[in-house]
N, C-alpha and C positions, 0 to 999 in steps of 0.2 A: 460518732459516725453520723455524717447528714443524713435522713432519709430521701425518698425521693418524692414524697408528702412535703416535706421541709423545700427543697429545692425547688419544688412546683408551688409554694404560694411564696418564697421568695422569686422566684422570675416574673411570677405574674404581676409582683407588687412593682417589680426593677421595671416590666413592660408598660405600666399603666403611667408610671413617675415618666418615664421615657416619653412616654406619647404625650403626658400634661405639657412636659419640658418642650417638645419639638412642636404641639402644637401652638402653644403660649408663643416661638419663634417666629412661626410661620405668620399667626397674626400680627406679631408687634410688625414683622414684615410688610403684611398687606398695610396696616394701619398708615404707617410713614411711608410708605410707596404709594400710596393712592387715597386713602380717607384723610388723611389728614390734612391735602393741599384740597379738597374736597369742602371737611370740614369749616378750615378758613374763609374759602370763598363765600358759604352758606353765611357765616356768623357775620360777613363784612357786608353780606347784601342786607342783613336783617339791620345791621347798626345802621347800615344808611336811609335805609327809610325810618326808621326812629326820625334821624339827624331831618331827613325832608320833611317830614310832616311838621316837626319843630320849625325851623324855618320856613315853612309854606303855610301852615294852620297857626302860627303862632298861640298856645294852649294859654290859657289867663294864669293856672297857676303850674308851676313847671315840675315844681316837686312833686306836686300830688300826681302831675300824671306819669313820673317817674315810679314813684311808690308805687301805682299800678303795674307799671311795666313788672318791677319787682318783684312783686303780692304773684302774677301769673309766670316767677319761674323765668327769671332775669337776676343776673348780681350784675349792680351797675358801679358804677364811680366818677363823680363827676366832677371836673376841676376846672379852674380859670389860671391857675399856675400857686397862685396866692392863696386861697382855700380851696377845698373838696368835698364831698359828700356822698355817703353810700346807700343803695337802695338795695332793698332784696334780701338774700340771705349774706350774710359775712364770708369774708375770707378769711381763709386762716394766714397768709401771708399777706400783707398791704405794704408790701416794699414793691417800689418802683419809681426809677431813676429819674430825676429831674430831664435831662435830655430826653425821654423819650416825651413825656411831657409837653415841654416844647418845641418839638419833634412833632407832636399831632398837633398844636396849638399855630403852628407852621401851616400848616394846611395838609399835611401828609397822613398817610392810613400807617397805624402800627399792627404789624402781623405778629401779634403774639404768639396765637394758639402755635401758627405756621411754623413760627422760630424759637418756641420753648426748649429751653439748654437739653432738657431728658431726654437725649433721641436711644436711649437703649430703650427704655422697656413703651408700651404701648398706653401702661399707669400715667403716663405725660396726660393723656386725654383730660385724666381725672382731677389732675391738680389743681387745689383750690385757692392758687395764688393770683391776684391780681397781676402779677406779668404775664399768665396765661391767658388775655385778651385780646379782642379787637378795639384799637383804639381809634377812632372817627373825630373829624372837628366838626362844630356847629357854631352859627351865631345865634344869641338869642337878645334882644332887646339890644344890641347892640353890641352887644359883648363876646366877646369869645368865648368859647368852652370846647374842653376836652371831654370828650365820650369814651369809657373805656364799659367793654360788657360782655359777659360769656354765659350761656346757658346754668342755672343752678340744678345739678346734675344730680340733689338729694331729689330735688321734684320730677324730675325725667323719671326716675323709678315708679312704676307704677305696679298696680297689683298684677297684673301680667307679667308683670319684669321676676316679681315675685315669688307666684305659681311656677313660671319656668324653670327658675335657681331652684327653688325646693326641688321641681321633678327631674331634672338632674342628678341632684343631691343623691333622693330616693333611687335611680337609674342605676351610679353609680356604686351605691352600697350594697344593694341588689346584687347587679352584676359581680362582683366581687364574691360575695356568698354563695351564689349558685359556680362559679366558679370554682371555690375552696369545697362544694358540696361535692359536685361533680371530678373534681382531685382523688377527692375520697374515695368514691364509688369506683373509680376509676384505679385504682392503686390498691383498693382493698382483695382483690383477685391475684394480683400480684404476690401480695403479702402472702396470701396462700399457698402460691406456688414457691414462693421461697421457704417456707416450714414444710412444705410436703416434700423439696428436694432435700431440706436435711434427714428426714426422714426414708428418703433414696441411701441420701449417705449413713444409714447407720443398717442398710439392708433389709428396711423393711419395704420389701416389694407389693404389698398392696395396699398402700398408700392410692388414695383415690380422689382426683380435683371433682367437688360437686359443682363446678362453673358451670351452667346453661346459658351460655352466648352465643348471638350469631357474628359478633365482630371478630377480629384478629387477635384479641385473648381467649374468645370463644374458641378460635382454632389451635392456640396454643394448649388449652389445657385439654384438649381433643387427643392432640398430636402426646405431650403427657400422658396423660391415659392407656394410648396405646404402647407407650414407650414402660410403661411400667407394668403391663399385660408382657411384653416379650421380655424383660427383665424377670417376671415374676417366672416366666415359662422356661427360661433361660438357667436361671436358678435352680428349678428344678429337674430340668435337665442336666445339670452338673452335678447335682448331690446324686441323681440316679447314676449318674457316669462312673463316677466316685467309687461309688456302694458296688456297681457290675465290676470295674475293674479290682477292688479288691478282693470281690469273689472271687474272679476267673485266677488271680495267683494265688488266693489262699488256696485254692482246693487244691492244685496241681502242685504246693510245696508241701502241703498235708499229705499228700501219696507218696511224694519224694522221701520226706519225711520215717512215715509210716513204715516203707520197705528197705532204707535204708537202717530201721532198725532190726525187721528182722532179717537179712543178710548178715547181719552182726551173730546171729545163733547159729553157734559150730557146728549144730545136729542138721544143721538145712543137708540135702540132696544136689547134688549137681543139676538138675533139670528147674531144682526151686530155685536154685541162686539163677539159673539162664532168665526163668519166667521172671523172675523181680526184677532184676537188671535190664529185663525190655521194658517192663511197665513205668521205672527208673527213665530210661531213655525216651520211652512216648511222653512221657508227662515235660521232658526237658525241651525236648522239640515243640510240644505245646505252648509251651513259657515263651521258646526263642520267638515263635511264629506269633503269639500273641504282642510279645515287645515290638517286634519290629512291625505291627501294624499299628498300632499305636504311634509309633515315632510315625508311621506315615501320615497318617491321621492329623497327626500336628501339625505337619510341613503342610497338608491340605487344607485345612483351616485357616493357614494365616494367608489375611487380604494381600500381601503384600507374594504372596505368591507367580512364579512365571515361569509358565509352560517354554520348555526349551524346545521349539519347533525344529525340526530336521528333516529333509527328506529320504527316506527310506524304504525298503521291500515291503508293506505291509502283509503281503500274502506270504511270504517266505516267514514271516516272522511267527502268525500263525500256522503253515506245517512242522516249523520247529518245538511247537505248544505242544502240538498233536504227539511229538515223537519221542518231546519231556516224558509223557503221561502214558506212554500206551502198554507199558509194563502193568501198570494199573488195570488198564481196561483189559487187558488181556487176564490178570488175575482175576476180574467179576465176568470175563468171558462175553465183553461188552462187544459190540460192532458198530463202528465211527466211520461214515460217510462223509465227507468234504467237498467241495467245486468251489476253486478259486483261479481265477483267474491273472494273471499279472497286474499287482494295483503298487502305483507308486502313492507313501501320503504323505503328508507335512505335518508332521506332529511328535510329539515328545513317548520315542519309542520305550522311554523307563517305565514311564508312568501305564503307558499300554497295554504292558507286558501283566502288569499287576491284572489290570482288566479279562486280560484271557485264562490268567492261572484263574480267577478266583470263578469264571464262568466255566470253567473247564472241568476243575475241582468238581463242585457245587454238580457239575452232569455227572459226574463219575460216581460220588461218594452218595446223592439221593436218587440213581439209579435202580433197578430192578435187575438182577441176575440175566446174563442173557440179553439183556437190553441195549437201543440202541441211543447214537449219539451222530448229529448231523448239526454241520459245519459249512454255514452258506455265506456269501458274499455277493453283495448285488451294488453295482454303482447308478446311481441315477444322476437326473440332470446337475445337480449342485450339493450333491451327499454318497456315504457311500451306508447301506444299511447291512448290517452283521447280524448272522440268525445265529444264535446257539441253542440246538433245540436238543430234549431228551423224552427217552418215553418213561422216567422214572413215577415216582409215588405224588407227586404234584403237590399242592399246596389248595385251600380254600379260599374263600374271596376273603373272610377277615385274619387270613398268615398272608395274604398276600398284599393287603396292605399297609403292614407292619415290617414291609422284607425289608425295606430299607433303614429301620429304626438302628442305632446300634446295639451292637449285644443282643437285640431280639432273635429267639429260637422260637422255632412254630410249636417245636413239642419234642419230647425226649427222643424219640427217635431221628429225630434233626440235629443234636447236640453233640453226636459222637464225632471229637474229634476237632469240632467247630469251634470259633470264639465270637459267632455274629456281628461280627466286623464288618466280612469280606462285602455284599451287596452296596456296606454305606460307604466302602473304598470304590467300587465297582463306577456310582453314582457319581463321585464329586471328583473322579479321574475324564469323567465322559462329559462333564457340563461343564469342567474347565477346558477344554477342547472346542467349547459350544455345543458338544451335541447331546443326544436327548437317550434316553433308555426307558425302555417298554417291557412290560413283562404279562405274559399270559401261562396260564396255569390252569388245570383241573384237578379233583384227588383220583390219583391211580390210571393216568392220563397223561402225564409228565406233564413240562417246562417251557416255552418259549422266550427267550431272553432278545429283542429287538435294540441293536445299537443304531444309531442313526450320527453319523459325525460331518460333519459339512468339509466339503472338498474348498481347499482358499485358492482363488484364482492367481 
């Protein structure tokens, strides 16, 4: 497997070959597009004043002031057709064609450097062959002569030329380094976050990136961090889930259990078999009502959930709650108050429905004998808000900020009957709706249950 350490000082290397490549074109470009007809010119003006001073100063001895020429950084070559003679530093090629020879001996200029065969690379400049000249005629003493001559390009190097190649050099190898450092540094956070995710994958939830950055890995192992705070919380919220729902059926098949054995004893009393056989039946009803909030529970949880909007009676919906229930209230001797007015709403009357049993319940069941229950509806400008209020045994400020948790019971006196479900169905039937739930409470004070759903235009 490549890493992406590997892959980044292989690109970097593919980028820099690239750039040498494309820049190396661009010059051979300029060179032949514009220095080099440049060049020419330069090398032809210098050979001809050689050639005039020779024929205007006539110099006593002609070698020695060629040899000069030479000695200051000239390769020359000079011919009458029949012999030649070279001044300066050597060529490494000294082929060159009779005709052009006679060709400058003619009286004519040879554009070497101009018309050097290499026109690919820019390296033509450099070549240290005598066809790579300017070739000039002159007479001297009477004689003809060929002038062929081009810069000696080891002495054009100067320590400048030098210092600069080196600092290049240096530049170059540099940059590279700090490059491949900076890969590093750069990749080595990465790496981290790839061993801290297998370490997600094998469930261990507090696994913790030490990144302190303020760049875009800074914010990814930010973003991490907290992603594995809600896994870690998430987790433990499931094993608690877990743990409550196993209780809630062990207990009530432990009862089942229990008295279905002793109904099996032939000495029982008719009133014992009744009493077992109801406590038999609460406990079954317990089970059915806790399953089937559970199953809701699941359907309310997946993302992929959708509220089946419909428009219907809302007010009708709630006095048929009231008329479910009122055997009940009339058994605790309860007195239930209502004002509703005609409201149409647009909303998923199933899901609703859950909403007013388990608010209705909850008035009834932590009630006070004698006690009342008051049933309000108020529409405002763009909601409609729902009171369900009681004067029962009320709740504290730290059970009432746990009403919504699941499974949570304030205290054994809350538990009769209950599977602490109902609030956290209550919750996430009202906020898929859009709308919000409020709850106020005092001990021995009752209940205020505030629904707030948004009216959709």
């Amino acid at each position: 497997m490549k890493t992406l350490y590997s892959k980044f000082v292989v690109t970097t290397m593919l980028v820099m070959i690239g750039s040498l490549c494309l820049g190396f074109l661009v010059t051979n470009t300029y060179y032949h597009q514009v220095v080099k007809e440049k060049n020419d010119t330069k090398n032809v003006s210098i050979a001809q004043d050689i050639v005039h001073y020779i024929e205007t100063d006539k110099p006593e001895d002609l070698n020695s002031y060629l040899t000069t020429l030479g000695e200051i950084g000239y390769q020359i070559y000079v011919t009458t057709g029949e012999e030649g003679h070279f001044f300066g530093g050597p060529y490494r090629d000294k082929t060159l064609s009779a005709s052009v020879v006679e060709h400058v001996l003619n009286g004519e200029t040879y554009h070497g450097m101009r018309d050097f065969p290499k026109e690919t690379f820019v390296t033509g400049f450099f070549a240290n062959e005598l066809n790579n000249t300017i070739g000039v005629p002159f007479t001297y003493e009477n004689k003809p002569y060929a002038l062929f001559i081009r810069p000696d390009i080891r002495l054009l190097f100067s320590e400048v030329h030098t210092i600069l190649a080196g600092l290049m050099l240096v530049m170059t190898v540099l940059s590279l380094l700090a490059m491949l450092l900076f890969a590093k540094a750069l990749i080595r956070p990465i790496t981290k976050l790839t061993a801290a995710t297998q370490q997600l994958a094998h469930e261990k939830f507090d696994t913790v990136l030490d990144i302190d950055r303020a760049d875009e890995i800074g914010q990814l192992a930010a973003s991490f961090n907290r992603m594995t705070e809600r896994l870690q919380e998430n987790d433990r919220t499931r094993k608690e889930f877990i743990s409550n729902v196993s209780h809630d059926f062990q207990s009530p098949l432990l009862n089942i259990q229990g008295y279905v054995d002793l109904l099996k004893n032939p000495s029982l009393t008719e009133q014992e078999r009744q009493e077992y056989a109801a406590i038999i039946e609460l406990e079954t009803k317990r089970l059915s009502t806790l399953t089937k909030q559970l199953l809701l529970l699941t359907s309310l949880d997946q993302s992929t959930r959708i509220v089946k909007r419909e428009s219907y009676r809302l007010d009708e919906q709630l006095k048929e709650t009231v008329r479910k229930y009122r055997w009940q209230m009339e058994e605790s001797q309860l007195q239930v108050s209502y004002k509703l007015e005609q409201i149409i709403f647009d909303g998923d009357a199933g899901l609703l429905q859950n909403v007013w049993d388990n608010l209705l319940t909850n008035a009834i069941k932590y009630n006070v004998e004698g006690g009342q229950i008051r049933l309000h509806v108020q529409r405002k400008s763009a909601s409609l808000e729902i009171l369900v209020e009681d004067s029962g045994i009320g709740m504290t400020e730290d059970q009432l900020a746990k009403v919504y948790d699941r499974f949570y019971r304030a205290d054994a006196s809350r538990t009769k009957q209950g599977t602490g479900l109902g609030l956290a169905i209550v919750k996430q039937i009202v906020e898929l709706h859009g709308g919000t739930i409020q709850m106020e409470s005092k001990v021995h004070a009752g209940t205020k249950v505030y629904i707030h759903l948004p009216i959709l235009s």
